[in-house]
C-alpha positions as a printed NumPy array, in Angstrom:
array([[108.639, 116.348, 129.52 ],
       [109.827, 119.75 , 130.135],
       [113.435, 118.752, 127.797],
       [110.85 , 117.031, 125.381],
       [109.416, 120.599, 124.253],
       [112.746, 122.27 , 124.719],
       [114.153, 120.211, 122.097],
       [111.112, 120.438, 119.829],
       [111.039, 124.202, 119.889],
       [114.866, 123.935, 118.689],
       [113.862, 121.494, 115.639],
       [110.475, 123.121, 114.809],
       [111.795, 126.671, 115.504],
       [108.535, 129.376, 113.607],
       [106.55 , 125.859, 113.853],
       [106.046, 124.863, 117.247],
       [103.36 , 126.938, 117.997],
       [101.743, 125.044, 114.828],
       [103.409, 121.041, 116.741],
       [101.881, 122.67 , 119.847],
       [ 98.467, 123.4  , 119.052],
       [ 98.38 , 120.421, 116.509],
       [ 99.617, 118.152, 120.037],
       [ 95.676, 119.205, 121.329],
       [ 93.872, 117.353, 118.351],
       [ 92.854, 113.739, 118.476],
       [ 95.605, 111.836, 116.312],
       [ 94.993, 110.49 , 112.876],
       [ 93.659, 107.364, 112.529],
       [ 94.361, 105.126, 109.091],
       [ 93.697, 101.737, 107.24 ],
       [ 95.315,  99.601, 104.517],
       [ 93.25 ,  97.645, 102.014],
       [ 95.022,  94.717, 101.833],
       [ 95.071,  93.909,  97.642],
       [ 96.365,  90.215,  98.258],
       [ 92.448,  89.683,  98.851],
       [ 90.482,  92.638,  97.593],
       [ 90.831,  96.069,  95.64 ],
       [ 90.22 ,  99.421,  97.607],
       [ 87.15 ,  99.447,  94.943],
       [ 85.684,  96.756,  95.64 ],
       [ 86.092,  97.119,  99.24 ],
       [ 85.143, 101.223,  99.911],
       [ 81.48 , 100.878,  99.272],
       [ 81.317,  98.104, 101.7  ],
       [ 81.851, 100.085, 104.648],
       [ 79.71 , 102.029, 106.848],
       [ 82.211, 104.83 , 107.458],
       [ 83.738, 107.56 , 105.27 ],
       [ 87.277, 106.878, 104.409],
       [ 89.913, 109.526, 102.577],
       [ 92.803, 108.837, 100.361],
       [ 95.929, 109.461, 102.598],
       [ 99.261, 110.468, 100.684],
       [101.509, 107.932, 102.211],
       [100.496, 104.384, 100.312],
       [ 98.334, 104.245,  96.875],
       [ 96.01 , 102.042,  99.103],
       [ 96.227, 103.961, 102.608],
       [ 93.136, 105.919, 103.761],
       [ 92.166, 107.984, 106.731],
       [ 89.192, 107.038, 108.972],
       [ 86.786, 108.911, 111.161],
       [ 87.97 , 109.422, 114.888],
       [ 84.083, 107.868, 116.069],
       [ 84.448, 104.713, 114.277],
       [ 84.482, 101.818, 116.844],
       [ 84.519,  98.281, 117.356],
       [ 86.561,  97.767, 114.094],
       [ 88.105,  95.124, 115.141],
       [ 85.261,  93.117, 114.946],
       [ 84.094,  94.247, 111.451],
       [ 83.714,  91.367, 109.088],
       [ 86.315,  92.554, 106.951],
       [ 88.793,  92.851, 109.487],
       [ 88.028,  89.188, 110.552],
       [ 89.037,  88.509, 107.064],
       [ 92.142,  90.34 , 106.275],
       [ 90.258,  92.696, 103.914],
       [ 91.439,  95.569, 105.853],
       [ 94.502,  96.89 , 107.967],
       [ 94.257,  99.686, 110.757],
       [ 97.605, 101.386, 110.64 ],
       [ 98.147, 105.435, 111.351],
       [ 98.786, 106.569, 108.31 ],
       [102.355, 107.692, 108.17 ],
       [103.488, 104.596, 109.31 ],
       [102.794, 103.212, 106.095],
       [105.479, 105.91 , 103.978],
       [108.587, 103.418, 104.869],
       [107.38 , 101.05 , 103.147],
       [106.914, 103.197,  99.988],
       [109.536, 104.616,  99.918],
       [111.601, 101.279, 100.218],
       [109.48 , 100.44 ,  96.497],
       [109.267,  96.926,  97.155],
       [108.942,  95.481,  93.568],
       [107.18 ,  92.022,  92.845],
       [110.079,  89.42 ,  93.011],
       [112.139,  90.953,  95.338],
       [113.875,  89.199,  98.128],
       [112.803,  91.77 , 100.991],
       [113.576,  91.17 , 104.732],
       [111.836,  93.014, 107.527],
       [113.992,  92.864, 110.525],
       [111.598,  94.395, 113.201],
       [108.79 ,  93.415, 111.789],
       [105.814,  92.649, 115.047],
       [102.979,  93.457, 115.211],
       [102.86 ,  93.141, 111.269],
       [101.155,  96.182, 109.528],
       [104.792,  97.064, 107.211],
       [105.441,  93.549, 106.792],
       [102.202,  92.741, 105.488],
       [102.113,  96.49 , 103.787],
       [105.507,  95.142, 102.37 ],
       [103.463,  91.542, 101.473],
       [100.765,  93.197,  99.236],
       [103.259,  94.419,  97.097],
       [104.921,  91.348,  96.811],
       [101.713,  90.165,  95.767],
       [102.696,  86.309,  96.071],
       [106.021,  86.59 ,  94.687],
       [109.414,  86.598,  95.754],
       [110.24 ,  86.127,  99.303],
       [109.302,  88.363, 102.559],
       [111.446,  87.352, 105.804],
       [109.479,  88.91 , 108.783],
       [111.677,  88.872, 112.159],
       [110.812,  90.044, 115.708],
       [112.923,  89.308, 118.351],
       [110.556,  89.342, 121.066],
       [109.099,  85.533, 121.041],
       [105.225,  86.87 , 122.392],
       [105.37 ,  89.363, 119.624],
       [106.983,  87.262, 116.735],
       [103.606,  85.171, 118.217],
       [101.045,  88.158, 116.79 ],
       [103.091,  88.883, 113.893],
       [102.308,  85.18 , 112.458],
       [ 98.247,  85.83 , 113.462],
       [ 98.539,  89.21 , 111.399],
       [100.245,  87.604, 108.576],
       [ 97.717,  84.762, 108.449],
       [ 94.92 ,  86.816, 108.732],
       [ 95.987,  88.685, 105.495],
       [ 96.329,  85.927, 103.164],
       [100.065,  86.143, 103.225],
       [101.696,  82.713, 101.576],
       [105.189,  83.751, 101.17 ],
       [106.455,  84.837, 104.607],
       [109.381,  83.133, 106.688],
       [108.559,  84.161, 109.894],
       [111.51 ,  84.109, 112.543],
       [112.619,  85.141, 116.001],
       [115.931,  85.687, 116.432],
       [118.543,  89.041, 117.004],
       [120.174,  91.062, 114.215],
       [123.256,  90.222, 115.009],
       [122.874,  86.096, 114.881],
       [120.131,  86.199, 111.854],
       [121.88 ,  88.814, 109.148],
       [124.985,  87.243, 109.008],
       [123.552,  83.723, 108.395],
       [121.936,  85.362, 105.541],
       [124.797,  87.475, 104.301],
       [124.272,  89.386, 101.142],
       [120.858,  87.597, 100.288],
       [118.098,  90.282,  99.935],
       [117.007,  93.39 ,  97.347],
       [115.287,  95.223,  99.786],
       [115.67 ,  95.492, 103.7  ],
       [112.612,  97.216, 106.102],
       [114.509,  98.571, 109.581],
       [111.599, 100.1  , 111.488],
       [114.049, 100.21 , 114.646],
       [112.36 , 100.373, 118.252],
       [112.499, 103.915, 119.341],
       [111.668, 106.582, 122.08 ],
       [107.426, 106.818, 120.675],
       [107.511, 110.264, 120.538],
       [105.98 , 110.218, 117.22 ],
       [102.911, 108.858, 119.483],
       [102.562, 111.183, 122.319],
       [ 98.948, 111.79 , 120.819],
       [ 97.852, 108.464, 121.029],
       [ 99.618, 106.515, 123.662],
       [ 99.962, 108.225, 127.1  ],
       [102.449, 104.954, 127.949],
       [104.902, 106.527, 125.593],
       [104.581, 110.036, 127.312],
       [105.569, 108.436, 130.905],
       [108.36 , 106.214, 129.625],
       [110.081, 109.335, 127.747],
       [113.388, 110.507, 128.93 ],
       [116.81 , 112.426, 127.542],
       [118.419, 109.099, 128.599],
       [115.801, 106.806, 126.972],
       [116.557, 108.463, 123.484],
       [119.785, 108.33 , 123.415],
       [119.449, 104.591, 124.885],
       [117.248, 104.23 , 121.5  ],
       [119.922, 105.849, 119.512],
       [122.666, 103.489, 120.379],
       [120.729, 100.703, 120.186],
       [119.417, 101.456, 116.467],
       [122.601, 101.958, 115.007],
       [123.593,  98.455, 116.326],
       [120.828,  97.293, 114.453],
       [121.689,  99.067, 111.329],
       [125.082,  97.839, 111.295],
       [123.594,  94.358, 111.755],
       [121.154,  94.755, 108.611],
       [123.947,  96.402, 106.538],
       [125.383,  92.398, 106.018],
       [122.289,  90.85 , 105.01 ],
       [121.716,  93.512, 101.933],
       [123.237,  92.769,  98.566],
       [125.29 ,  95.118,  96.299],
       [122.971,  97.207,  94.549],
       [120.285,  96.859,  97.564],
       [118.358,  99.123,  98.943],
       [117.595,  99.618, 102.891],
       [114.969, 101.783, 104.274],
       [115.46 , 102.737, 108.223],
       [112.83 , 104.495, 110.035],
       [111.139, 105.601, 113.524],
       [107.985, 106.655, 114.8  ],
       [109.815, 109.636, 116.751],
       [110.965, 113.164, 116.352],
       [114.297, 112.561, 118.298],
       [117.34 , 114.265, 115.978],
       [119.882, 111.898, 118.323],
       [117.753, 108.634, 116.715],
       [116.789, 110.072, 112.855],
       [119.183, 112.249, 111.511],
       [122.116, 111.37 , 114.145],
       [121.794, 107.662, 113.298],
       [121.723, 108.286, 109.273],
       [124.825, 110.353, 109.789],
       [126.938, 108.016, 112.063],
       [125.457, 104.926, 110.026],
       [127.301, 106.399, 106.989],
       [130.31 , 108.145, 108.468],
       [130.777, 103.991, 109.378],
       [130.177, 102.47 , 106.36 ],
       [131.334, 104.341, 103.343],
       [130.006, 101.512, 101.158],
       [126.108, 102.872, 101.38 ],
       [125.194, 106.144, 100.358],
       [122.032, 107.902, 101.258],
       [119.219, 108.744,  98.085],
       [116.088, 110.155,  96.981],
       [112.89 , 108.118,  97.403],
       [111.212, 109.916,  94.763],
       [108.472, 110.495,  97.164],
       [106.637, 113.866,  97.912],
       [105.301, 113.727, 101.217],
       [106.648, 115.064, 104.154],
       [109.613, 117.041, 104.618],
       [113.028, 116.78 , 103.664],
       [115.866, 116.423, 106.248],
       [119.554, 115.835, 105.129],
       [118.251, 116.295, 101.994],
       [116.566, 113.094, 101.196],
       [115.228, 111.662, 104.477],
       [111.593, 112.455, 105.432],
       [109.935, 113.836, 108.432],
       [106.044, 113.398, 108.93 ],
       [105.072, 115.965, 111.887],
       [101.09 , 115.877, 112.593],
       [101.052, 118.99 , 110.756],
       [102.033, 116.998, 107.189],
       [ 99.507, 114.383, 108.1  ],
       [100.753, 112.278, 109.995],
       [101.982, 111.221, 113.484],
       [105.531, 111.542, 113.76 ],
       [107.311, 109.515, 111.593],
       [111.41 , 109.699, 109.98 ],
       [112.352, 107.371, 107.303],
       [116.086, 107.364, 105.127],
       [116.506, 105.329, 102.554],
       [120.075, 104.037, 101.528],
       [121.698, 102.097,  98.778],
       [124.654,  99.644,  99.183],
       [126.994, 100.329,  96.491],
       [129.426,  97.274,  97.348],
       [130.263,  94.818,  99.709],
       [133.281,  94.771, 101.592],
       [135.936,  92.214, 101.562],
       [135.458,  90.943, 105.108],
       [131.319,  90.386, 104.488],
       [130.66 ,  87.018, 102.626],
       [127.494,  86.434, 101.213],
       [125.725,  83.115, 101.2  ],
       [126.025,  81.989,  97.432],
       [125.992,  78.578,  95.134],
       [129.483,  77.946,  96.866],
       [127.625,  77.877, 100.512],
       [125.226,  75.244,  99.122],
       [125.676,  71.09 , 100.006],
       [127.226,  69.748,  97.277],
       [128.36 ,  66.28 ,  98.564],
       [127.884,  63.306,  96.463],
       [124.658,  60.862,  96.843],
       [123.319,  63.709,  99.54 ],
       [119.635,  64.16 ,  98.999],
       [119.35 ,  67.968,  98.248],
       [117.719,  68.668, 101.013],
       [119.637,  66.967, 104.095],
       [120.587,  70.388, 105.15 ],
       [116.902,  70.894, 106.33 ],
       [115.83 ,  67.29 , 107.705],
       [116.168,  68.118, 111.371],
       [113.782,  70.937, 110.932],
       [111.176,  69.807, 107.764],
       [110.24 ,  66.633, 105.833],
       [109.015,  66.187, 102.458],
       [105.135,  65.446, 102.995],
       [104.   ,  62.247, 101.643],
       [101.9  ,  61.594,  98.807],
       [ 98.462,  60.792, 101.079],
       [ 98.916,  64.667, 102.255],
       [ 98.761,  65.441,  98.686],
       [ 95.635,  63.404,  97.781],
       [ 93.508,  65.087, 100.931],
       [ 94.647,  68.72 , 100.503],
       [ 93.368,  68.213,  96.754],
       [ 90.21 ,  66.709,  97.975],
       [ 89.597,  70.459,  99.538],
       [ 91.352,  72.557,  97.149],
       [ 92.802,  72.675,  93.549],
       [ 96.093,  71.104,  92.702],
       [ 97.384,  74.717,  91.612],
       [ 96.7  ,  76.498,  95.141],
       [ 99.545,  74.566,  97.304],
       [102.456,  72.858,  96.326],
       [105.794,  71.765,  97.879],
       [104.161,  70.191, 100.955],
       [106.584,  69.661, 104.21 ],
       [106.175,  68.514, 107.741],
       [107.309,  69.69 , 110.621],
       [105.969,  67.448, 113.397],
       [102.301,  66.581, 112.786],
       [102.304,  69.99 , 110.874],
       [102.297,  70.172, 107.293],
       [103.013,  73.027, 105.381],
       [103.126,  74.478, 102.063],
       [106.058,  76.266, 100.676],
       [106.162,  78.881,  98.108],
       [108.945,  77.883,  95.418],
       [111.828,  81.058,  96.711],
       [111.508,  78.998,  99.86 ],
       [112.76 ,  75.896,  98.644],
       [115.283,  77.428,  97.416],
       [116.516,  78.491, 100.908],
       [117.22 ,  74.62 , 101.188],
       [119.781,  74.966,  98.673],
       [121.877,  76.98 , 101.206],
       [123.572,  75.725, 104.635],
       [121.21 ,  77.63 , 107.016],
       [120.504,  76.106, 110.424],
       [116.926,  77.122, 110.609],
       [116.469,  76.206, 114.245],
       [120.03 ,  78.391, 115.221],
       [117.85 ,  81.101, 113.187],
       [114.936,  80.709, 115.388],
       [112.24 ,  79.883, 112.579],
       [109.328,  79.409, 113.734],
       [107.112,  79.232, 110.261],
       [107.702,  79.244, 106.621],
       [104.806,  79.418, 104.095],
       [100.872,  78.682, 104.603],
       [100.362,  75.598, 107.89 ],
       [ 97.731,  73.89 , 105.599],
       [ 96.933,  70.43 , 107.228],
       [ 97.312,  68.789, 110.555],
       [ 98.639,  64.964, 110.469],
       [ 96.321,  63.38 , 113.064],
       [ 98.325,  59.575, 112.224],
       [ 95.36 ,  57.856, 110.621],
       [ 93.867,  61.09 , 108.805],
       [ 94.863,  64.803, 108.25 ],
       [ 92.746,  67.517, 108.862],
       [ 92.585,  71.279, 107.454],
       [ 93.323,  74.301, 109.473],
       [ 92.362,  77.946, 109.144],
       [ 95.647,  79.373, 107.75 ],
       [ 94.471,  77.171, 104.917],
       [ 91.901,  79.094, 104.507],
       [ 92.458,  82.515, 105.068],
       [ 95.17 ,  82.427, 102.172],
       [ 93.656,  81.032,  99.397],
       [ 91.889,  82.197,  96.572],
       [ 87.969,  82.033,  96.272],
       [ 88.851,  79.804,  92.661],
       [ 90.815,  77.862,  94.477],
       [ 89.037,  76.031,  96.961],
       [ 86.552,  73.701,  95.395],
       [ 83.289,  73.975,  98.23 ],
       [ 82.438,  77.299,  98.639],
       [ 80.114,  79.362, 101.035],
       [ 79.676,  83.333, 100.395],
       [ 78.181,  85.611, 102.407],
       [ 76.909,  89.497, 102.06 ],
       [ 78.307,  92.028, 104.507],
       [ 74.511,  92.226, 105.764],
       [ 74.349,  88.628, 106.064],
       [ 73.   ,  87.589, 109.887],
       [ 74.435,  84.114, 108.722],
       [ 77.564,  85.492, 108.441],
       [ 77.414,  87.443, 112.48 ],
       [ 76.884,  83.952, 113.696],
       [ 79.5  ,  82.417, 111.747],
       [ 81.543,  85.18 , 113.405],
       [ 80.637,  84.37 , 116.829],
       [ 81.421,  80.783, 116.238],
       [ 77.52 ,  79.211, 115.457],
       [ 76.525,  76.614, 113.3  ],
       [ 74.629,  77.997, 110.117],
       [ 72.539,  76.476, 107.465],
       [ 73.693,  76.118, 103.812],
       [ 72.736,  74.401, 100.753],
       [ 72.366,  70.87 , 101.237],
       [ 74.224,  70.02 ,  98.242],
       [ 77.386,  71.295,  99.734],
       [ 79.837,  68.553, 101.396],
       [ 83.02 ,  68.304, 103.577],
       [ 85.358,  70.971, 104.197],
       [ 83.941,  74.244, 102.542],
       [ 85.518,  77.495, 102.126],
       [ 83.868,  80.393, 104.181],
       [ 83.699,  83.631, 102.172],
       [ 82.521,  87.312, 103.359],
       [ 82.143,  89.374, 100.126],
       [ 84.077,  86.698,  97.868],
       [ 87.08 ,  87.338, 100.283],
       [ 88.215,  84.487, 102.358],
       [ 87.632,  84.211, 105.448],
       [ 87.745,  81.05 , 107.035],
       [ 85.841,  77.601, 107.002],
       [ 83.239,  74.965, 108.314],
       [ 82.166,  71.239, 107.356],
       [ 79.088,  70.615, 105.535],
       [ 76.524,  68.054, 106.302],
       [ 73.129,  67.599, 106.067],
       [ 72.379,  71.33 , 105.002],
       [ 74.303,  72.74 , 107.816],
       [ 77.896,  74.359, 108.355],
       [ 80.073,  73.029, 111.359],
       [ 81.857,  75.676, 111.948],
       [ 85.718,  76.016, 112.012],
       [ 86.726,  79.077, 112.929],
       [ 89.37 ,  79.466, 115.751],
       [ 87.628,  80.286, 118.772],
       [ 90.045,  82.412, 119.579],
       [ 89.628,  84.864, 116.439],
       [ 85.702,  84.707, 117.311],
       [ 83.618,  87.334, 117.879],
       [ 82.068,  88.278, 121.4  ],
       [ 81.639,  91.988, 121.037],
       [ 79.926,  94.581, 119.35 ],
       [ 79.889,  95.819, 115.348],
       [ 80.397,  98.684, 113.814]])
């Protein structure tokens, strides 16, 4: 660790006494309010810590080092709420995601940018979430389900095989590289150990790869954020500069933001003394694209006479039938999901930018999809039944049996921890489970009592806050 300091005494120079004494302080601790189910209003006053506004994200906070067992805090369970240190969250606004946009998040597990990037989709456009690492792609789809997220194509492939597929297809690209950690020295002594002068420049190399990879999937006018959660010059400011020394057809600009510190005069550094952790982030535009990159288009899409329009797709999904139709409406209204397909006895529903995709040749098993849209039903042959994603990502209006449940609520701990609980005996069938009017997940009603539903794995054993 000795080189470690050496090198930050260079960067910091008059400040390192400041990185050094700020190094022996417990490290920040943040949370998101996820808006795609609640307001930061509505959602404050409902918890039994103290929270302040952090100056990364309009709906980022700071928490209290001594809060615990947040985790298992009904809101949590219900996607209400984010933890996430709070610098992590300026990437994302500086890349300005705008509702529409096409926005791709290339290393995107565990999930808190790409659903960061999801709330301000709010429902529109398109968010493609990648991780490369299968058992981590795995957590990212649990993250994104958990926060009501409907219009997320989830996949697990490399740069190199996935941007070129889809050449020239998004507004906005998220490149929140792997890197050396140093950035989290404060709060992960794993990072400390695996540090070395070798390891960065390992890091360094391997992000610029990356970069170069994302630069094809980005349409002219596009914008592409790339950032790390370390301090390394060789992976922030080295990569920027050899990233654009290689392709003269991006340029780097001003977020417009005013945290941090500027660095090559319109990156950002977050040192724990701004705030934050350790965090760089550059944001570049694509002025053109080269000759030799061709972007999917209406020329790339099956055109063949008497072809069904989607025949490109059949190996992977299936229109749903009409009978999947008439029981998801049984549950929910006719204006919550649409454009229902199968994949095995799977059935999801697709957001309408995702059919669209089917207008294009893409091989989505060569791309390593592994989920697209909200996995609403399960086709058990002779009946369907509803799963939790269901749930989790509608809207209270939209599901038409209904169970809510106060924050104090002892009905709603042993919901949590997987019991049955009593409800009005009017209510029948599938039902809704709210905490707070937020959706949370769901039980069958019978008899005055609530079967529940809720994935034992997501159930809690342990303590609350």
């Amino acid at each position: 660790m000795d080189k470690f300091f050496e090198k930050m005494r260079d960067l910091l120079q008059d400040e390192y006494d400041a990185f050094l004494e700020s190094m022996k302080k417990p490290a920040f601790r943040g949370m998101r309010v996820n808006t795609l189910k609640c307001s930061s209003e509505a959602v404050l006053p409902l918890l039994n810590f103290k929270t302040e506004k952090t100056p990364f994200f309009n709906d980022g906070y700071y928490i209290e080092n001594e809060v615990e067992h947040i985790g298992s805090h009904p809101l949590h369970h219900a996607g209400a709420i984010y933890m996430q240190e709070p610098s992590a969250m300026s990437a994302v606004t500086m890349l300005n995601v705008k509702q529409g946009d096409k926005v791709l998040d290339l290393c995107a597990a565990p999930g808190s940018k790409t659903t960061q990037i999801a709330q301000c989709l709010q429902g529109t456009g398109l968010l493609w979430s990648n991780e490369i690492v299968r058992s981590r792609a795995s957590i990212l789809v649990q993250n994104l389900e958990r926060c009501g997220v409907k219009n997320a194509v989830v996949s697990s492939d490399s740069p190199e095989n996935l941007c070129p597929a889809l050449a020239g297809y998004f507004d906005k690209i998220l490149v929140d590289a792997p890197c050396s950690g140093e950035g989290m020295f404060r709060k992960d002594e794993g990072a400390k150990n695996e540090w070395s002068a070798e390891h960065v420049l390992s890091c360094a190399n391997r992000q610029l790869h990356i970069l170069n990879s994302a630069k094809v999937a980005l349409k002219a006018g596009g914008e592409l954020v790339y950032s790390t959660c370390t301090y390394a010059v060789e992976e922030n400011e080295g990569v920027v500069t050899k990233f654009l020394e290689q392709n003269p057809e991006f340029e780097l600009i001003d977020s417009g933001e005013t945290f941090g510190r500027n660095t090559l005069n319109y990156a950002k550094r977050i040192f724990p003394m701004d705030g934050g952790e350790g965090h760089f982030a550059a944001k570049f535009r694509k002025n053109y694209t080269p000759v030799d990159e061709k972007p999917i288009s209406s020329e790339t899409k099956s055109k063949k006479k008497g072809k069904k329009r989607y025949d490109n797709v059949k190996s992977v999904m299936q229109k749903a039938d009409k009978a999947a139709y008439d029981f998801l409406y049984t549950i929910f209204e006719p204006n919550e999901y649409d454009n229902l397909y199968t994949v095995g006895d799977r059935v999801y529903s697709l957001t309408d930018s995702m059919v669209e995709l089917f207008d294009y040749n893409l091989d989505f098993k060569k791309m390593c999809v592994i989920k697209m849209g909200v996995e609403v039903l399960t086709d058990l042959g002779k009946r369907f039944e509803p799963v939790h994603n269901a749930f989790t990502a509608c809207k209270k209006r939209g599901a038409k049996s209904v169970v809510n449940l106060d924050i104090g609520d002892e009905k709603l701990y042993k919901f949590l921890h997987g019991e049955e609980i009593s409800v009005d005996e009017s209510l029948k069938g599938y039902t809704l489970v709210c905490v707070e009017n937020i959706p949370l997940s769901f039980g069958k009603c019978s008899g005055g009592n609530l079967k529940n539903k809720y994935p034992k794995g997501l159930r809690n054993n342990g303590k609350f806050n």
